[in-house]
N, C-alpha and C positions, 0 to 999 in steps of 0.2 A: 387166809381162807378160814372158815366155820365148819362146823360140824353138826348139823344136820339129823335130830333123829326125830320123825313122825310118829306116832299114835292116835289113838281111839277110834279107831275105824272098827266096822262092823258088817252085820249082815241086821237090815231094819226094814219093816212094812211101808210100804208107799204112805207117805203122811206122815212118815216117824221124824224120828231127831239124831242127832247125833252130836257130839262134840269132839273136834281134832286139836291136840295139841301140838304146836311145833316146839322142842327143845334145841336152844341153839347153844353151844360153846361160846366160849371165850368172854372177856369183860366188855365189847367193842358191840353190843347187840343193840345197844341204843342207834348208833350210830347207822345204824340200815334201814331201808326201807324194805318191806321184807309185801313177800304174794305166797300164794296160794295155787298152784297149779293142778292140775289132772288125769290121767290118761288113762279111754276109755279102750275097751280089747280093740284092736283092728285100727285102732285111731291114732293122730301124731296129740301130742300133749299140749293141752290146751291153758290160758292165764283164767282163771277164775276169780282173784280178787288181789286187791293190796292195801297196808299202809304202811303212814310216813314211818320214821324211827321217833316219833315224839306222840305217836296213834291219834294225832287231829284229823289226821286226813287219810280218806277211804276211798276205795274204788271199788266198782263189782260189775262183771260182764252183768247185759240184760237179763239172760237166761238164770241168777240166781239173784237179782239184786227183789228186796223183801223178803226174801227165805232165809238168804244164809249174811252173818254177822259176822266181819273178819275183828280181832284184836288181842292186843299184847298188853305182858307185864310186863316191862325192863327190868322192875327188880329180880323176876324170875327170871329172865334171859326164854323166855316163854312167847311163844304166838297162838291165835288160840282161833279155831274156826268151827262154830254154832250154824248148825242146818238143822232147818225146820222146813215140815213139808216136805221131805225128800222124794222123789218123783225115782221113775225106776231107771231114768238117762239121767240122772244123777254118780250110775253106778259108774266107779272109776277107781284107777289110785290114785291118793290122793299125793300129790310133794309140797314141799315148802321152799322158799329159798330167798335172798337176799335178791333184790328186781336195782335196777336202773332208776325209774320215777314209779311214780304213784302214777296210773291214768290209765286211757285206753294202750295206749305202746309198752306198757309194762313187761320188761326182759329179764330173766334172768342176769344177776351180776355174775357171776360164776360160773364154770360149767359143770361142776360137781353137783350130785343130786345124792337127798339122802336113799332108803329104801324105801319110803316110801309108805301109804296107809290105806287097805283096801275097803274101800265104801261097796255095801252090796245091798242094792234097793229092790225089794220083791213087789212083784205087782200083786 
């Protein structure tokens, strides 16, 4: 297993920006294919984006794809997710975590979740 810690979440005007970074443990981070997940109050949690372990390859549900840019440093053991345009059903927490494939079926490999990073989009 990994270890999981999210940040850079915030509280940002409709339109704004934001940048999340996923910090992942261990020397083995190349080797994942890592996503992006969500969950908004009242809501089950939702896949928001992915990629591979080698960051060629990207996936992004419709509802953020041209807004938000998923990607990683394997040197830093880092995953990094850039929103632009943030809409106010944007607002969510945000997770990270090691996925199954890149694509639309994109799951969770693990069932552990970090804590997590709260996006607050004001109209």
């Amino acid at each position: 297993q990994v270890q999981l810690v999210e940040s850079g979440g915030g509280l940002v005007q409709a339109g704004g920006s934001l940048r999340l970074s996923c910090a992942v443990s261990g020397r083995t981070f190349g080797w994942y294919d890592m996503g992006w997940f969500r969950q908004a109050p009242g809501k089950e949690r939702e896949f928001v984006a992915a990629i591979s372990g080698n960051g060629r390859s990207t996936y992004y549900v419709d509802s953020v794809k041209g807004r938000f840019t998923i990607s990683r440093d394997n040197a830093k053991n880092t995953m990094y997710l850039q929103m632009n345009s943030l809409k106010p059903e944007d607002t969510a927490v945000y997770y990270c975590i090691p996925v199954v494939v890149v694509g639309p079926t994109s799951s969770p490999l693990f069932r552990s979740w970090g804590q997590g990073t709260q996006v607050t989009v004001s109209s």
